[in-house]
Structure formats: structure tokens, C-alpha cells
PLY file of the C-alpha trace (Angstrom):
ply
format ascii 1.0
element vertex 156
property float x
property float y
property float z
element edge 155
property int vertex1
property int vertex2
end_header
-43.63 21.18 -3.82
-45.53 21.57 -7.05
-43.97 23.70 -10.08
-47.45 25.59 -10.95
-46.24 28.92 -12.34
-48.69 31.95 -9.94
-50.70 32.34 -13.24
-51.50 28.59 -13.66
-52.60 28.59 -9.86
-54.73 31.61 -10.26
-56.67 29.70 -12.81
-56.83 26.62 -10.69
-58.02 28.59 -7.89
-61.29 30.33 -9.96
-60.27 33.35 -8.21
-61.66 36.24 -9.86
-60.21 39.59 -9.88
-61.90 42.95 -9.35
-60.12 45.68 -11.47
-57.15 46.92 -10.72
-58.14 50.10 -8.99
-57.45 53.84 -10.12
-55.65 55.83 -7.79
-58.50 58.42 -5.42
-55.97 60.62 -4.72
-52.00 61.72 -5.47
-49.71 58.71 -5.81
-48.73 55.57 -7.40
-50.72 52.99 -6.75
-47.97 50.65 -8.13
-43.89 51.10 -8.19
-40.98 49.10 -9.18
-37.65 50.29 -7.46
-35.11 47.92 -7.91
-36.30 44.22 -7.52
-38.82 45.44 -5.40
-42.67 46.04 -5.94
-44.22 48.59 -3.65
-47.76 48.75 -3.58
-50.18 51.64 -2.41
-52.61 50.84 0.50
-55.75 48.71 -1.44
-59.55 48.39 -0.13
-61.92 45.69 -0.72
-63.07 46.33 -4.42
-65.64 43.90 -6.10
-65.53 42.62 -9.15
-68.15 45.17 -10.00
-66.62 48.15 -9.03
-67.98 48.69 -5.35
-65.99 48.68 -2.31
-67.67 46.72 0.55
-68.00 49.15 3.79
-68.32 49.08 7.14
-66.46 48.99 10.32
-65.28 45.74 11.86
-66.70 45.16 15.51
-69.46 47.10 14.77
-71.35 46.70 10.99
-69.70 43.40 10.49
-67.61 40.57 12.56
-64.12 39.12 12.13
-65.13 36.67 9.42
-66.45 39.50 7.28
-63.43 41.14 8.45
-61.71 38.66 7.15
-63.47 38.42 3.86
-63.15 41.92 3.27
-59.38 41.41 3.33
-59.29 38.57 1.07
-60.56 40.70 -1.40
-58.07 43.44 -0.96
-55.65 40.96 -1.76
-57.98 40.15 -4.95
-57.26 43.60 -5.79
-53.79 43.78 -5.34
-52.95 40.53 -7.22
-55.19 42.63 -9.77
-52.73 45.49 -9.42
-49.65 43.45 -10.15
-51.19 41.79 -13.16
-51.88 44.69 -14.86
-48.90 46.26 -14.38
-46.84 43.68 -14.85
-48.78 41.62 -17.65
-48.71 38.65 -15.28
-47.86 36.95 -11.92
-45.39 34.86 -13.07
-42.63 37.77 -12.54
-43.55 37.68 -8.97
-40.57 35.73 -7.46
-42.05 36.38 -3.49
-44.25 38.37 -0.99
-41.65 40.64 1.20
-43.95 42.54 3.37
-48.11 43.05 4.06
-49.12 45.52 6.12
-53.18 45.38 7.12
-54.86 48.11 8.51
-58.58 47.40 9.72
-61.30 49.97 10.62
-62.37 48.69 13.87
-64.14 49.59 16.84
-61.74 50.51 19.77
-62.24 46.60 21.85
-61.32 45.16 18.77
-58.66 43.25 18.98
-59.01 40.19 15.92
-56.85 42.26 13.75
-53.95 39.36 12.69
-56.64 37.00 11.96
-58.85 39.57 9.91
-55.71 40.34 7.78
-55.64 36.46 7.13
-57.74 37.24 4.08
-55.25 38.92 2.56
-52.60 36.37 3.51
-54.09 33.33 2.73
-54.97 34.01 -0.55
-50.81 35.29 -1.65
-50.19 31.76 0.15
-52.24 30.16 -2.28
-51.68 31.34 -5.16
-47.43 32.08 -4.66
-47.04 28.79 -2.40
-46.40 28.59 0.92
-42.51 29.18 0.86
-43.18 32.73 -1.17
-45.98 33.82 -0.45
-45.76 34.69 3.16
-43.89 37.13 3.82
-43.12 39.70 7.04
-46.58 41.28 8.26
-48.37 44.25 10.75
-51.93 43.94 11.48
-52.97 47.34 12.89
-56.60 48.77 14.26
-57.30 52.04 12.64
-59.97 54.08 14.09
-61.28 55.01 10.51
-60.23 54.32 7.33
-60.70 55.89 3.70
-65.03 55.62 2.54
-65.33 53.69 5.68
-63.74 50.38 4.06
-63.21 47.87 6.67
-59.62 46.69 5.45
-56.71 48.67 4.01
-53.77 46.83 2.92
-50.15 47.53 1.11
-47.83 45.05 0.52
-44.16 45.03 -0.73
-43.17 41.78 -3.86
-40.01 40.76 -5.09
-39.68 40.51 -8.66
-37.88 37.82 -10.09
0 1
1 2
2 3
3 4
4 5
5 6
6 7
7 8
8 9
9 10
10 11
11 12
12 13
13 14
14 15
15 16
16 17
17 18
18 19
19 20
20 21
21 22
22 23
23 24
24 25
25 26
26 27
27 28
28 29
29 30
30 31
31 32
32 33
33 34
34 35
35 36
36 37
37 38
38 39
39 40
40 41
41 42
42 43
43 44
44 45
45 46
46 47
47 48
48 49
49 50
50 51
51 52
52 53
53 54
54 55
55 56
56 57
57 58
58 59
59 60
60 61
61 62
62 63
63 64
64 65
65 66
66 67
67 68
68 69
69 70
70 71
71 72
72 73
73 74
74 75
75 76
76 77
77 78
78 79
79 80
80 81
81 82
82 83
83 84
84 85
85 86
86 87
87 88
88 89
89 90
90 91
91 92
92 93
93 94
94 95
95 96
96 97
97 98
98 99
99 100
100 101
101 102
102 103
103 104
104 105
105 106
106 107
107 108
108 109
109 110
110 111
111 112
112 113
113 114
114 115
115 116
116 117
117 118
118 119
119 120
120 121
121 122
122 123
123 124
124 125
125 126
126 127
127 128
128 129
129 130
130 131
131 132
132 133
133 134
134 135
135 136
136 137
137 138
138 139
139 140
140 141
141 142
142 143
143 144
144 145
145 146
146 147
147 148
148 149
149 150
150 151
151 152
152 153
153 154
154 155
């Protein structure tokens, strides 16, 4: 196991982050209780601002999917860094849970949440960043996103 703090793998990765997103309605998009960092349900924001659209079975296909949710968790790792300064306080993922906006024979919806997954694997490690996870089909979703996703950290 290598000792590269989340921050110095973030880096290493060339992952770039969208901005953290503004709250479109009335909550918290971020929350510490405890040791534990609750996170409102994310979309698939660029780096530029936009959120990609579309429903999965229909305007795009699982890999899409699957992109789309890769860069929800983009935006969530944006989330945590600018509320908490940095990853490094980050001590694991605890729980993901991925909604997707899919047509009704649908049924991908673990490996379109993936995305999301893959990247907290890669840039927490294996060991802490995978956590417990649901993969759900929603029959719509906020702006027609294709993805929705809310996760649950433990700080260290």
C-alpha cells in the first residue's frame, strides 16, 4: 500500500474538478455531524458550469451512464474540498447511494454508478474508498441529469 495523502493522488491523477455546486433548492449541500460527512444528492457538473443531460437507455448508453457518474463524483470530491480546505481530512467513504434516470428496461444501474465509485477508489485507495452502496433506477431525475448521487465520508 502506498502512503500518498488523497490530495497528492488527486494531483497524480490530473483529475480536474468542476465547482463545487450551489445548492438549487432548500438544504445543505454539505454537513458535518459528528465524524461523519453527509453529502446532498450531486449531478454531473462540468468544469464549465453545465450539467450533462439526458436519460440513460434512451439519449445515452451505460458507458455515458457511467461517465456521467464519474463526474458526479468529480463534483462531490469538489464539495468536500471546499468545505473542508482539502481531502486529506477524509479518513474513508461510508456510504454512496446512485440514483440514475433511466428508461424503465434498464437495468445497468450498479455498473453506471461505477463512475462514481471508481474514481473515490482512486483517489482514497482501495481499502477507504469503497464503501457500502445502492444503485437505484429513477424514472426522472432533477433537469433531466442522468446520474444523481449522495454519499456519506468519515472524517479523520
Amino acid at each position: 500500500m502506498d502512503n500518498i495523502s488523497p490530495n497528492e493522488k488527486l494531483g497524480q491523477l490530473k483529475l480536474e474538478l468542476p465547482p463545487a455546486p450551489a445548492p438549487l433548492g432548500v438544504y445543505k449541500p454539505f454537513l458535518i455531524v459528528d465524524r461523519l460527512v453527509y453529502v446532498s444528492g450531486h449531478g454531473p457538473i462540468m468544469s464549465d458550469g453545465n450539467l450533462i443531460k439526458g436519460r440513460v437507455g434512451k439519449d445515452m448508453d451505460q458507458e455515458e451512464g457511467k461517465a456521467a457518474a464519474r463526474q458526479v463524483g468529480l463534483a462531490i470530491l469538489a464539495t468536500l474540498k471546499t468545505n473542508l480546505g482539502n481531502l486529506n481530512r477524509i479518513k474513508r467513504v461510508i456510504k454512496v447511494l446512485g440514483m440514475v434516470n433511466s428508461t424503465a428496461d434498464f437495468t445497468k444501474h450498479p455498473y453506471v454508478i461505477n463512475g462514481c465509485s471508481e474514481v473515490f477508489a482512486e483517489v482514497f485507495g482501495e481499502e477507504n474508498g469503497v464503501g457500502v452502496r445502492s444503485a437505484i433506477g429513477m424514472g426522472s431525475l432533477p433537469d433531466n441529469i442522468p446520474v444523481e448521487i449522495e454519499a456519506v465520508f468519515e472524517l479523520i
